[in-house]
N, CA, C and O atoms as a GROMACS GRO file, in nm:
protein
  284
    1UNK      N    1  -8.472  -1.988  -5.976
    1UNK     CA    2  -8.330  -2.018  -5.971
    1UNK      C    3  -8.276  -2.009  -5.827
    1UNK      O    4  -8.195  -2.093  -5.790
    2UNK      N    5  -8.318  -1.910  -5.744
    2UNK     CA    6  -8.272  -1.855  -5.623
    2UNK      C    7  -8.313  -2.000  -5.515
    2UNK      O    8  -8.233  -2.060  -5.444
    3UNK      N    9  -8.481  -2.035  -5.534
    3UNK     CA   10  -8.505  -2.147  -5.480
    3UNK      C   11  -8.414  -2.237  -5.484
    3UNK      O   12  -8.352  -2.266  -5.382
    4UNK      N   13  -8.387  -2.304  -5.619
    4UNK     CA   14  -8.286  -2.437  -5.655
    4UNK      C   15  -8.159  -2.404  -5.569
    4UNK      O   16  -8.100  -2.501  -5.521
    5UNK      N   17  -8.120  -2.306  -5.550
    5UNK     CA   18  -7.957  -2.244  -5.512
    5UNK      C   19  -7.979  -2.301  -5.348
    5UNK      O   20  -7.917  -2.395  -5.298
    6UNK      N   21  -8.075  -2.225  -5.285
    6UNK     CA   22  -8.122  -2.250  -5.156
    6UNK      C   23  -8.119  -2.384  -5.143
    6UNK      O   24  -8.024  -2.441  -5.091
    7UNK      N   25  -8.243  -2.457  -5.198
    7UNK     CA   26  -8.218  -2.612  -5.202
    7UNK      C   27  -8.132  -2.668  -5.169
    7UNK      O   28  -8.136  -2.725  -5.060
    8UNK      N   29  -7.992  -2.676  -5.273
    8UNK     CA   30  -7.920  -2.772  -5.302
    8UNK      C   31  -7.812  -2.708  -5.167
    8UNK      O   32  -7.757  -2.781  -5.085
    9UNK      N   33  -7.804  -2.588  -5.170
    9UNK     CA   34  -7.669  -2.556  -5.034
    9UNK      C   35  -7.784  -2.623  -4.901
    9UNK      O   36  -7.710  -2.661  -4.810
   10UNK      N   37  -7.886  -2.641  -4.874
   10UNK     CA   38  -7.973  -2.680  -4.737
   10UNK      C   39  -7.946  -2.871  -4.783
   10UNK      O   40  -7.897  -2.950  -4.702
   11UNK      N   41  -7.976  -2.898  -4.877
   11UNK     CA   42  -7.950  -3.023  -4.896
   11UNK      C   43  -7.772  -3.055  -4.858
   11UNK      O   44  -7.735  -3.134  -4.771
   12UNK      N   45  -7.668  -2.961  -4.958
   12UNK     CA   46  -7.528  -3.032  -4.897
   12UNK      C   47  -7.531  -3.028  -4.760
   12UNK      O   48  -7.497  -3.135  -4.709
   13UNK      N   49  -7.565  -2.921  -4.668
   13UNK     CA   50  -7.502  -2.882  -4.507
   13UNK      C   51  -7.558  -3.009  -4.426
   13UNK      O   52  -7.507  -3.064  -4.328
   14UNK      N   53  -7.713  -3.050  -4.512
   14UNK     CA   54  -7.766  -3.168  -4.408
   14UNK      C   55  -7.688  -3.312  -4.462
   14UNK      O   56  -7.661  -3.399  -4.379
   15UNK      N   57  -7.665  -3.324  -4.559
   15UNK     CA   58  -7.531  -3.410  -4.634
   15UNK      C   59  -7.431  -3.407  -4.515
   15UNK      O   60  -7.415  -3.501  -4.437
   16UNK      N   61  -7.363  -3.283  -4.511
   16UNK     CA   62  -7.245  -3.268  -4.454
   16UNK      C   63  -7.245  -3.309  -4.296
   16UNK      O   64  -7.149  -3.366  -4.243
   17UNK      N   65  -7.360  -3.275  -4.230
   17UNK     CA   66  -7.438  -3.247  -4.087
   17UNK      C   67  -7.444  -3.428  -4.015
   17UNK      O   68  -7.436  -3.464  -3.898
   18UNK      N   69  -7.460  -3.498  -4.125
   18UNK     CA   70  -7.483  -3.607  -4.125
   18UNK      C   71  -7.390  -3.709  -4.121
   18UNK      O   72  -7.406  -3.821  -4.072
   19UNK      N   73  -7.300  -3.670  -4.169
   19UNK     CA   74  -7.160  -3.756  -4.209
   19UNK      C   75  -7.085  -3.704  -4.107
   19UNK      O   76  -6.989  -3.780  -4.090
   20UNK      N   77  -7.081  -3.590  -4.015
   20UNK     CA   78  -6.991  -3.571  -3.943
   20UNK      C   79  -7.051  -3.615  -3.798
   20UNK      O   80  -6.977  -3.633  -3.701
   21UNK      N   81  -7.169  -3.627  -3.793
   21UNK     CA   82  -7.225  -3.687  -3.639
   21UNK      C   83  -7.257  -3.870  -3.658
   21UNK      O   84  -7.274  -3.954  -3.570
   22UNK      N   85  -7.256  -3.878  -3.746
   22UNK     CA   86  -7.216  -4.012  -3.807
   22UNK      C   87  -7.146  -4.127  -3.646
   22UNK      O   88  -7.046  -4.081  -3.591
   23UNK      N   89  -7.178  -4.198  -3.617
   23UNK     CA   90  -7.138  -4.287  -3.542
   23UNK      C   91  -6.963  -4.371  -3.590
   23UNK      O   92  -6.931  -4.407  -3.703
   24UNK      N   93  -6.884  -4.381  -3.467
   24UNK     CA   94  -6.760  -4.422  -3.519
   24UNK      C   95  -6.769  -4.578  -3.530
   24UNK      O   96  -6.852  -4.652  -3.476
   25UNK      N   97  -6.681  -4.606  -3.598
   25UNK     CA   98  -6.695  -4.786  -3.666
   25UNK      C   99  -6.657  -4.866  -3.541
   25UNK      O  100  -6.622  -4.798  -3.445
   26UNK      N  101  -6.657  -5.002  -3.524
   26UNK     CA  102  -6.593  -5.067  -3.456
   26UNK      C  103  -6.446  -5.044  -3.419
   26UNK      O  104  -6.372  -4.986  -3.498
   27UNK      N  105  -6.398  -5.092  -3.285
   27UNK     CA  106  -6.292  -5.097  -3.219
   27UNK      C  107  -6.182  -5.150  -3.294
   27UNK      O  108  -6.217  -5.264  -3.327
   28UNK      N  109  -6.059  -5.127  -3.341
   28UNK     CA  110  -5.947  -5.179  -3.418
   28UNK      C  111  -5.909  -5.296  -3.293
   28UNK      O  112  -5.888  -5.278  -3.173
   29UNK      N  113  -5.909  -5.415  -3.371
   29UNK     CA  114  -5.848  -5.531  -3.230
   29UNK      C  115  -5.696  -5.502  -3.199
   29UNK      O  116  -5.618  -5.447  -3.277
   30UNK      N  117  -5.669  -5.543  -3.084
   30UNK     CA  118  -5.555  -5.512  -3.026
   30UNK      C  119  -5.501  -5.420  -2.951
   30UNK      O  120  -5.390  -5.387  -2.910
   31UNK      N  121  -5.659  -5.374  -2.940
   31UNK     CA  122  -5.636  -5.225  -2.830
   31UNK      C  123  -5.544  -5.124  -2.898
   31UNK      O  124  -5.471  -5.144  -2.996
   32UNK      N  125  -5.563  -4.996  -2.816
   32UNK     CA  126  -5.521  -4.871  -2.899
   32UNK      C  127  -5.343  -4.904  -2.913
   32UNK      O  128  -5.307  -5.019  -2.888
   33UNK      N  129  -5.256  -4.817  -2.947
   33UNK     CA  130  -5.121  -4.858  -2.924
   33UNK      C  131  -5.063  -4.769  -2.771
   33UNK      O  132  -5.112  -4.676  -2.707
   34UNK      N  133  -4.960  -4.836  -2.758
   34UNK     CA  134  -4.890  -4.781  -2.664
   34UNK      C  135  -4.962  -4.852  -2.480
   34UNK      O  136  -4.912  -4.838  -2.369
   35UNK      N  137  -5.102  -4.930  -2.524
   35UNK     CA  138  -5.175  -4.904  -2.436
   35UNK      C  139  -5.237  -4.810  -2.297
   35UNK      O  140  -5.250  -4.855  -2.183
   36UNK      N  141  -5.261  -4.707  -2.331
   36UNK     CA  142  -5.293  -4.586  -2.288
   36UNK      C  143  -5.430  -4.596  -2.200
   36UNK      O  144  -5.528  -4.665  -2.228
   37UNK      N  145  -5.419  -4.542  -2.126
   37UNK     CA  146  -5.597  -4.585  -2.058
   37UNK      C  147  -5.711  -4.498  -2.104
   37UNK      O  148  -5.832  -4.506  -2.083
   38UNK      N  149  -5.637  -4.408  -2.176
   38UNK     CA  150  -5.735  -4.291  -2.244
   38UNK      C  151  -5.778  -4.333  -2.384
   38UNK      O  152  -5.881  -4.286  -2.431
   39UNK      N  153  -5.717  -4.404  -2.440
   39UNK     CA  154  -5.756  -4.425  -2.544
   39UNK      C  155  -5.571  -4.404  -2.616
   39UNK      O  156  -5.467  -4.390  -2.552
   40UNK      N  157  -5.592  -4.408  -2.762
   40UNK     CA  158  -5.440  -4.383  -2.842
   40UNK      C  159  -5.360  -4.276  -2.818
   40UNK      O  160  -5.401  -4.161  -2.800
   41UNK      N  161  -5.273  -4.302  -2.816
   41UNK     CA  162  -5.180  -4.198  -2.759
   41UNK      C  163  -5.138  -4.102  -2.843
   41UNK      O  164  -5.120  -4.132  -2.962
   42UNK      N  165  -5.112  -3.954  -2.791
   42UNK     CA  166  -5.125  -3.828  -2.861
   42UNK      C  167  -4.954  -3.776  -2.880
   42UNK      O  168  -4.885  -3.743  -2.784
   43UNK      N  169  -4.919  -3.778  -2.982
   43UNK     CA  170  -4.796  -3.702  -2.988
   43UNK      C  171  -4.782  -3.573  -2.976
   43UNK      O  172  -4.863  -3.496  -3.029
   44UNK      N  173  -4.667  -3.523  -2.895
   44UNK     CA  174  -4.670  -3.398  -2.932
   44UNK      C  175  -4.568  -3.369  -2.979
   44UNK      O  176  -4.458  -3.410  -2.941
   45UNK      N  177  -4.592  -3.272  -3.096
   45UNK     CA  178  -4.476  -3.260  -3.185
   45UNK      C  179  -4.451  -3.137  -3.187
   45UNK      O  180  -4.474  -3.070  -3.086
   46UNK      N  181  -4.384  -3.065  -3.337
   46UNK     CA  182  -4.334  -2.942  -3.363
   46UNK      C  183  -4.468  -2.830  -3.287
   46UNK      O  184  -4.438  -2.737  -3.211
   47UNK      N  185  -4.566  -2.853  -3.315
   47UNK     CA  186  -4.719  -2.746  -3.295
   47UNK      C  187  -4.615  -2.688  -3.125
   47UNK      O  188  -4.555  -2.584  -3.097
   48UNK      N  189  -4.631  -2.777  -3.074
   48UNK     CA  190  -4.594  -2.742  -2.930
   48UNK      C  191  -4.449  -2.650  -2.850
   48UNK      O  192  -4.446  -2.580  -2.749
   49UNK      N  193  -4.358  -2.683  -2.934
   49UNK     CA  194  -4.230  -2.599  -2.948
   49UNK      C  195  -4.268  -2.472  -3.008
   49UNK      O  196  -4.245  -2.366  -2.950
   50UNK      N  197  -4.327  -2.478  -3.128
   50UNK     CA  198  -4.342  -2.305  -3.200
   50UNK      C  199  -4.444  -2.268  -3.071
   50UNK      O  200  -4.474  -2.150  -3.053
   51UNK      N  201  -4.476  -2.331  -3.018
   51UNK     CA  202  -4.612  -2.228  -2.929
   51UNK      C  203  -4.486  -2.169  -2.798
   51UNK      O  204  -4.471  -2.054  -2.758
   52UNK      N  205  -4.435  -2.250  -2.771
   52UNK     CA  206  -4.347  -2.236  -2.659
   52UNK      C  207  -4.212  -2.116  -2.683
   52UNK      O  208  -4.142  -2.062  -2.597
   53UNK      N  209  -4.208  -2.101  -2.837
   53UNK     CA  210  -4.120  -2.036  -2.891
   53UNK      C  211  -4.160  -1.921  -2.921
   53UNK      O  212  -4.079  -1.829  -2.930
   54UNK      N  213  -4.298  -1.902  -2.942
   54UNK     CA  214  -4.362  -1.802  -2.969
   54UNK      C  215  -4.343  -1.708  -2.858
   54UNK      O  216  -4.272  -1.608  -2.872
   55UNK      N  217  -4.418  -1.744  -2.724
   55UNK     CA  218  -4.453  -1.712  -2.598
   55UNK      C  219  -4.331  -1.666  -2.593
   55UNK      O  220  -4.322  -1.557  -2.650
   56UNK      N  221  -4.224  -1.709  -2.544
   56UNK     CA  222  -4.048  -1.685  -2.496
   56UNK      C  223  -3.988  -1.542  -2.593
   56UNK      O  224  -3.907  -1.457  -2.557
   57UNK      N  225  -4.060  -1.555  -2.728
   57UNK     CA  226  -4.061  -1.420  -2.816
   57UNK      C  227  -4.112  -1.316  -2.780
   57UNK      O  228  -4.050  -1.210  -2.782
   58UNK      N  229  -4.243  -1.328  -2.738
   58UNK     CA  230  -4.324  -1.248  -2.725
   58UNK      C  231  -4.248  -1.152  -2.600
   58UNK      O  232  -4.209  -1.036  -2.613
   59UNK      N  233  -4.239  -1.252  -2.457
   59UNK     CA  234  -4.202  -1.232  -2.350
   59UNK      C  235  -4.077  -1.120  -2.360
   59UNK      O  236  -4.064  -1.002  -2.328
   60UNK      N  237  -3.987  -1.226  -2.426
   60UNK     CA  238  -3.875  -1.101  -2.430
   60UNK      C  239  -3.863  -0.981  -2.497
   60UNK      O  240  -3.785  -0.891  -2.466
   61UNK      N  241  -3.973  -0.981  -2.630
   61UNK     CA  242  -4.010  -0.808  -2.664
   61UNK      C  243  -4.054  -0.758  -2.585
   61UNK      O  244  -4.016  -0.642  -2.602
   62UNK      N  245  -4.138  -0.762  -2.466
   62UNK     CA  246  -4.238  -0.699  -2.396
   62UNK      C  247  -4.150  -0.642  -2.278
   62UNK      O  248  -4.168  -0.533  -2.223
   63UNK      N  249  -4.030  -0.754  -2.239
   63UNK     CA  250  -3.941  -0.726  -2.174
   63UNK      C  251  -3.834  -0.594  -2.208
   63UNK      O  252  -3.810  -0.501  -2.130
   64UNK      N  253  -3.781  -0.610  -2.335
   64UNK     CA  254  -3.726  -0.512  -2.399
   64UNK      C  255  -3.801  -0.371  -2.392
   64UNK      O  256  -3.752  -0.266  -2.350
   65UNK      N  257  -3.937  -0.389  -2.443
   65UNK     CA  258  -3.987  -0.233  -2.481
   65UNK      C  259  -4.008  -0.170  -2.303
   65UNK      O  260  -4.001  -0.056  -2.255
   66UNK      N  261  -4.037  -0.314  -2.238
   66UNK     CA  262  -4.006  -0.196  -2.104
   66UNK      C  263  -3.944  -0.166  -2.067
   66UNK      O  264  -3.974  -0.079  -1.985
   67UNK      N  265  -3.756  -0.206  -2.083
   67UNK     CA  266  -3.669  -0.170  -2.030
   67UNK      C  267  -3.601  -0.036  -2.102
   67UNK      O  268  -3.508   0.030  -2.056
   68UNK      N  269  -3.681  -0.011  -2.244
   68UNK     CA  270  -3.674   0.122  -2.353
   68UNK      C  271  -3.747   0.193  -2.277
   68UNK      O  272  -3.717   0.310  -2.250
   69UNK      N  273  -3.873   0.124  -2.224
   69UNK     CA  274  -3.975   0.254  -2.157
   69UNK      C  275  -3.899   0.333  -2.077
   69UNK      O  276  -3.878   0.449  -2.112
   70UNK      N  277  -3.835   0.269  -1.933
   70UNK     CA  278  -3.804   0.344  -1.850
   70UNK      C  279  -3.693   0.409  -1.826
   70UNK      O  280  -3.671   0.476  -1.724
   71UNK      N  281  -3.603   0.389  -1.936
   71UNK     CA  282  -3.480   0.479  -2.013
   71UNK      C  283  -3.500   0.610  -2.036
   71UNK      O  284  -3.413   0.676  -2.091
   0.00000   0.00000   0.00000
């Protein structure tokens, strides 16, 4: 039983192993959008504000507990 178990999880990962190094399809005609020289162009969205919002949080606790410290 233990064999078969082994098997079949070594069989999915090379399944899986396979499909993800997999070669990409042909070029969509009309070139990427935006025409970019890098290739398609990357939005940046909400991800980038919470990071920026985060940091500015962080900053000003760190700011605070030192200005408690030296009180």
């Amino acid at each position: 039983m233990q064999k078969s178990i082994a098997s079949l999880i070594f069989l999915f990962c090379v399944l899986c192993a396979s499909t993800l190094i997999a070669q990409p399809g042909p070029p969509i005609p009309g070139g990427p959008p935006c025409g970019g020289p890098f290739g398609a162009a990357c939005p940046i969205d909400g991800g980038v504000s919470l990071l920026i919002a985060a940091g500015v949080a962080y900053g000003g606790k760190k700011s605070y507990d030192l200005s408690r410290k030296r009180q």
